[in-house]
Residue frames as a rotation matrix with the C-alpha (Angstrom) as fourth column:
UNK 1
0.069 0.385 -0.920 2.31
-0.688 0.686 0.236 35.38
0.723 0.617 0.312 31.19
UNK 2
0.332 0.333 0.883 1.08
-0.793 0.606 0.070 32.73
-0.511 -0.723 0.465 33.65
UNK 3
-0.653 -0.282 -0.703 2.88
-0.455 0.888 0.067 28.86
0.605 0.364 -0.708 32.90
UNK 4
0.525 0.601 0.603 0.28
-0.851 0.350 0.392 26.42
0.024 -0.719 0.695 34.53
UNK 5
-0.575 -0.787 -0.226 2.61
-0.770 0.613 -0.178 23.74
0.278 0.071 -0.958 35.70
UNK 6
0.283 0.790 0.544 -0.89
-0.794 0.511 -0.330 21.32
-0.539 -0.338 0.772 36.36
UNK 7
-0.657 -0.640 0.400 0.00
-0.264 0.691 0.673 17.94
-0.707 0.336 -0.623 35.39
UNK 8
0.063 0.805 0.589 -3.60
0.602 0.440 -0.666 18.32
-0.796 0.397 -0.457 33.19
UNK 9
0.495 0.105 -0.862 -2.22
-0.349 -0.885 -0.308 21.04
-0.795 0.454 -0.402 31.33
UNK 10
0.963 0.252 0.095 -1.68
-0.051 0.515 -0.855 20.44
-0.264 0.819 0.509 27.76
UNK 11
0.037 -0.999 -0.035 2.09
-0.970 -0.027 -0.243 20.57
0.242 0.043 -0.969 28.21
UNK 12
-0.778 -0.459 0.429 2.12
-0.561 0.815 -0.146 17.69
-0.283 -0.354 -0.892 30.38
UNK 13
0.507 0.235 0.829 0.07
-0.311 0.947 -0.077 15.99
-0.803 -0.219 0.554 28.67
UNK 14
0.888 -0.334 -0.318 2.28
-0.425 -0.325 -0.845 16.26
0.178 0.885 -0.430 25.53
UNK 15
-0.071 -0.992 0.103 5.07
-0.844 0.005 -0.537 15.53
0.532 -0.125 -0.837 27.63
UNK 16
-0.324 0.089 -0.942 3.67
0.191 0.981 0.026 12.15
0.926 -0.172 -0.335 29.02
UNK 17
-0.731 0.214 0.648 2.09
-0.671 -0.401 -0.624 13.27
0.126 -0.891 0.436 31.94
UNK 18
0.225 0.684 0.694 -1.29
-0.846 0.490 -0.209 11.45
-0.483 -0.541 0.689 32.79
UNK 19
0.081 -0.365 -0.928 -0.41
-0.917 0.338 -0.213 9.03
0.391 0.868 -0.307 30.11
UNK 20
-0.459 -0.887 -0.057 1.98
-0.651 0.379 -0.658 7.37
0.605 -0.265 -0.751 31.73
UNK 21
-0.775 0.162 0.611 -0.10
-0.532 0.356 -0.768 6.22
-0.342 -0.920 -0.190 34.27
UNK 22
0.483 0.863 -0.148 -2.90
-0.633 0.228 -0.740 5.10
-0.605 0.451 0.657 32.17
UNK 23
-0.230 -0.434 -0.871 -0.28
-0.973 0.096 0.209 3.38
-0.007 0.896 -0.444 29.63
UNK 24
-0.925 -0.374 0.068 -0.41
-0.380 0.909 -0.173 -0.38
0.003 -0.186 -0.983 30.89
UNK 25
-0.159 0.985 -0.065 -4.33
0.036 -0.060 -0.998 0.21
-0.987 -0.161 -0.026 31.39
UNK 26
0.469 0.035 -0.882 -4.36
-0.870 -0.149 -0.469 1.64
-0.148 0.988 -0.040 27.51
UNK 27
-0.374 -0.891 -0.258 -2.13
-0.920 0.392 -0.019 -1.54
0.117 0.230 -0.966 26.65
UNK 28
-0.982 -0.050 0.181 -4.02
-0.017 0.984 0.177 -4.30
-0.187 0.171 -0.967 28.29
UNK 29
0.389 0.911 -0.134 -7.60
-0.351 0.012 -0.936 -2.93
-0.852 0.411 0.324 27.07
UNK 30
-0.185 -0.350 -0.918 -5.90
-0.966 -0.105 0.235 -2.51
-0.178 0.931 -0.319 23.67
UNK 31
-0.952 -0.287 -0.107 -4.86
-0.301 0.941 0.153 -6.74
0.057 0.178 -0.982 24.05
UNK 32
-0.571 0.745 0.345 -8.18
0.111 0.487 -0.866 -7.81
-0.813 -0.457 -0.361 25.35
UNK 33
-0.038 0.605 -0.796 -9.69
-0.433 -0.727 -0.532 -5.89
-0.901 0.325 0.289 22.45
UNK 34
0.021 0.232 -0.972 -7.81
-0.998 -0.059 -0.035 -7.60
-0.065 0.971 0.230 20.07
UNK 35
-0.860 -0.350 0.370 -8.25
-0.431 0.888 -0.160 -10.94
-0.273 -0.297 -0.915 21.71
UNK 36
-0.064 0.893 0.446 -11.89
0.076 0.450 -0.890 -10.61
-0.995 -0.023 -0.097 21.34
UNK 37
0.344 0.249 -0.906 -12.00
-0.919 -0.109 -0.379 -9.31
-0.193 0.962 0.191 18.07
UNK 38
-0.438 -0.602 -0.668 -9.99
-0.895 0.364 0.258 -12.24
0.088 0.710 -0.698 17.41
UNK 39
-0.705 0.473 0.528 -12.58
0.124 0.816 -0.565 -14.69
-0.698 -0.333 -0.634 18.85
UNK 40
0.424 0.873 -0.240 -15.42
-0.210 -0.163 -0.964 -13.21
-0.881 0.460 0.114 16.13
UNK 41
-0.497 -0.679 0.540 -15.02
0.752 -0.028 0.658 -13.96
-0.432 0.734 0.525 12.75
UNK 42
-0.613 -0.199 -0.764 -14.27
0.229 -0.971 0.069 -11.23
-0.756 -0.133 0.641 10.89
UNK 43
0.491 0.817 -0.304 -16.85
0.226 -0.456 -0.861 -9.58
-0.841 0.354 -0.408 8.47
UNK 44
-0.606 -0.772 0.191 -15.62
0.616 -0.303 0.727 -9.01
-0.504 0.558 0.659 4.73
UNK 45
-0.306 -0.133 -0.943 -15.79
-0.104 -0.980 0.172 -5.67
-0.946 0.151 0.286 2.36
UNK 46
0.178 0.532 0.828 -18.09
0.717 0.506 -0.480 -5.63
-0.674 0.679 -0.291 -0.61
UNK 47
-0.278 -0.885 -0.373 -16.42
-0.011 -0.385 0.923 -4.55
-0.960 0.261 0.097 -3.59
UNK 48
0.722 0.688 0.071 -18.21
0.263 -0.178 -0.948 -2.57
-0.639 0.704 -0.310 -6.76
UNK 49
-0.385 -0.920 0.068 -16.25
0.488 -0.141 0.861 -2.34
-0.783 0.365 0.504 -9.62
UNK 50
-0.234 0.281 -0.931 -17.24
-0.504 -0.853 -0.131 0.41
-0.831 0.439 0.341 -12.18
UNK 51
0.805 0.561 0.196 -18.96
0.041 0.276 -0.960 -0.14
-0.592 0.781 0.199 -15.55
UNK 52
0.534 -0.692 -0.486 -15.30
-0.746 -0.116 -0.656 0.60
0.397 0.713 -0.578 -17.50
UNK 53
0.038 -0.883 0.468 -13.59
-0.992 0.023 0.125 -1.69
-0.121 -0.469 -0.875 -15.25
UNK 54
0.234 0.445 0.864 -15.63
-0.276 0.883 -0.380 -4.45
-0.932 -0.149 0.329 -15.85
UNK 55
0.933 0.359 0.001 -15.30
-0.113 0.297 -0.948 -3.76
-0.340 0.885 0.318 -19.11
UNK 56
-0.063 -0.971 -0.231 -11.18
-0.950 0.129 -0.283 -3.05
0.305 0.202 -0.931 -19.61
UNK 57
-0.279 -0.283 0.918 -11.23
-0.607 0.792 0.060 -6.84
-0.744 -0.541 -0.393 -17.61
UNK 58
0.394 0.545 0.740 -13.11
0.028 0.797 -0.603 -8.35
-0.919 0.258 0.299 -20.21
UNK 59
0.831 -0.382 -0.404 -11.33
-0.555 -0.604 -0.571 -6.63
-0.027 0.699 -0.714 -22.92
UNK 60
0.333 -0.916 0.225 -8.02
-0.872 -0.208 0.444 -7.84
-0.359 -0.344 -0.867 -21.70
UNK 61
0.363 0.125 -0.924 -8.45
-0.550 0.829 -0.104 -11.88
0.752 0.546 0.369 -22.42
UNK 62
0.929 0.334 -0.159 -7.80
-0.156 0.744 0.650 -12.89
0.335 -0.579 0.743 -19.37
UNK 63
0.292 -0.955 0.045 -3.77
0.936 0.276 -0.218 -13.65
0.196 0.106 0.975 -19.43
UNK 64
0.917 -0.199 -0.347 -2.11
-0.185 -0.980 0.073 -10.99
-0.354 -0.002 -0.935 -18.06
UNK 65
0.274 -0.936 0.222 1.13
-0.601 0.013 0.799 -12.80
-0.750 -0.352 -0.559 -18.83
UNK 66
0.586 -0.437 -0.683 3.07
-0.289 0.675 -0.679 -15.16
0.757 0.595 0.269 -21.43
UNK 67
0.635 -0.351 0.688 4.47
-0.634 0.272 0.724 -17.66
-0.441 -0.896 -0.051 -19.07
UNK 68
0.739 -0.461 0.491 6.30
0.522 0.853 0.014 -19.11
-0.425 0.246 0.871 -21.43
UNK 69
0.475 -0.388 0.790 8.19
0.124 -0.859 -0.497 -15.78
0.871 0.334 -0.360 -22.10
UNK 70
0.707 -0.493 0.507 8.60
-0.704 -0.556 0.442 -15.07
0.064 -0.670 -0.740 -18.72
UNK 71
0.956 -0.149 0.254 9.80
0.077 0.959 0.273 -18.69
-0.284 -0.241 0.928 -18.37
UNK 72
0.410 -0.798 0.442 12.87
0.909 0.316 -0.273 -18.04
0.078 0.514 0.854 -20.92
UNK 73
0.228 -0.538 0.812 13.66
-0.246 -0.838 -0.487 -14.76
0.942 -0.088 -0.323 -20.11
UNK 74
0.838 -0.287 0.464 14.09
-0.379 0.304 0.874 -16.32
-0.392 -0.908 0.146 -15.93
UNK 75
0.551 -0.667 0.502 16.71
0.609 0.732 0.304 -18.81
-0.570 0.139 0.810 -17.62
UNK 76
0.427 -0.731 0.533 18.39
0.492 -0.307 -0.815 -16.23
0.759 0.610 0.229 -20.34
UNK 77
0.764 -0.132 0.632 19.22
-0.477 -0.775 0.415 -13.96
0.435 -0.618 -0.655 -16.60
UNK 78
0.852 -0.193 0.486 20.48
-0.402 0.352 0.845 -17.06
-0.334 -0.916 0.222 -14.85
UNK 79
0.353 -0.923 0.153 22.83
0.778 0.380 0.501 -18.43
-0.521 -0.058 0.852 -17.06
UNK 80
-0.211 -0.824 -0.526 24.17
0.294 -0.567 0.770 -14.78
-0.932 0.008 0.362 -18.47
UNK 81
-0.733 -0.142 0.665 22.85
0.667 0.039 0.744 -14.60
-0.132 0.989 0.066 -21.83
UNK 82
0.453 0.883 0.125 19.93
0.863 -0.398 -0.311 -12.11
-0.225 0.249 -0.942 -21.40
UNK 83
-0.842 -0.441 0.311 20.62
0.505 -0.848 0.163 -8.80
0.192 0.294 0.936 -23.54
UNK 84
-0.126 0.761 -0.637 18.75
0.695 -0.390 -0.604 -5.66
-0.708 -0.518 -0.480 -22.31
UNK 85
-0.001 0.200 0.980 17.39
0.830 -0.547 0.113 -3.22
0.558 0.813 -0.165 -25.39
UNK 86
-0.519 -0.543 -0.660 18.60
0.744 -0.667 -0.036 -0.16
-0.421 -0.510 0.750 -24.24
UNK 87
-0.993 -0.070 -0.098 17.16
0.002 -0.824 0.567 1.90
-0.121 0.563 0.818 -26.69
UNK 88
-0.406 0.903 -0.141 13.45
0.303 0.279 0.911 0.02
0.862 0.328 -0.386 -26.73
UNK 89
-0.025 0.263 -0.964 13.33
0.998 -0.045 -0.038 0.43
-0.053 -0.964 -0.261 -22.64
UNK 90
-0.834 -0.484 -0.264 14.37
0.450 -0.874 0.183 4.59
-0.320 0.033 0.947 -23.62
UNK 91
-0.532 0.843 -0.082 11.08
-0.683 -0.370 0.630 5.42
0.501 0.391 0.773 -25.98
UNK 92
-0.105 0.549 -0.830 9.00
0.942 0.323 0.094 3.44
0.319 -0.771 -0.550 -23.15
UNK 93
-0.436 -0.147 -0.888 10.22
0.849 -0.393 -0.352 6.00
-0.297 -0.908 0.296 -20.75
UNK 94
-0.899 -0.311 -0.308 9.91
0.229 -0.934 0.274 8.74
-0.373 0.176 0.911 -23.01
UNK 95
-0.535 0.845 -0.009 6.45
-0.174 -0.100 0.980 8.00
0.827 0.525 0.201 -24.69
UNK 96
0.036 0.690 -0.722 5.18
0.807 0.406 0.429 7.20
0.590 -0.598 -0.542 -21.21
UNK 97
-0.286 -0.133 -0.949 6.41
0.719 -0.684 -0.121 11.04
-0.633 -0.717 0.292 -19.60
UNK 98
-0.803 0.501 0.322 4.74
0.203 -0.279 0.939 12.03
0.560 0.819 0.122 -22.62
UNK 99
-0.129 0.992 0.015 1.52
0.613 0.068 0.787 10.74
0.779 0.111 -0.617 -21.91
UNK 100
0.253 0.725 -0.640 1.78
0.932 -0.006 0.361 11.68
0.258 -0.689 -0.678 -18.61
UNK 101
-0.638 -0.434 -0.636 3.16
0.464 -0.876 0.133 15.41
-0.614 -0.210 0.760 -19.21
UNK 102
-0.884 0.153 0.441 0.84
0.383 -0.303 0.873 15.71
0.268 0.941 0.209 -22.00
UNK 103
-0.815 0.328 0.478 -2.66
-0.515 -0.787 -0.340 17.54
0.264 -0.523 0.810 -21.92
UNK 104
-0.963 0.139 0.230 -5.68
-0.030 0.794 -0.608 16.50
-0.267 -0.592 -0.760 -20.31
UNK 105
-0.853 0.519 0.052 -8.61
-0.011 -0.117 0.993 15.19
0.522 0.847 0.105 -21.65
């Protein structure tokens, strides 16, 4: 078996061989690259949303929250008085590794 100790051989380049020498070159293209990019503005991503999604959004009513829930449940934490329902937070878990153990439709 023949080793090709060439510094093009895919050992060295694996082992940082031409690389190296190229790194500071690879480094300030890289900057320049993202100097210019940063001189263009950038271009944004047009986003279809499916014919259920539109529709679960409208469904929903808007509010994803009760801020006036969260509001008193921030203050029952801070001064000590919030109680956690152990047993309501249990059949969550369990009706939710249901669904997602259950079969598919």
């Amino acid at each position: 078996m023949k080793v090709d100790s060439s510094p093009d051989s895919y050992i060295g380049s694996v082992a940082g061989g031409p690389q190296k020498a190229t790194a500071p070159a690879a480094a300030e293209a890289s900057a320049a690259a993202s100097a210019a990019s940063a001189a263009k503005p950038q271009t944004g991503v047009t986003v279809t949303l499916s014919s259920s999604t539109t529709e679960a959004r409208s469904v929903s009513g808007g509010d994803v929250f009760n801020a006036d829930k969260v509001a008193s449940m921030k203050a029952a934490i801070a001064n000590g008085s919030f109680q956690v329902n152990a047993e309501a937070i249990a059949d969550k878990m369990l009706a939710n590794a249901a669904e997602m153990l259950g079969p598919r439709t």
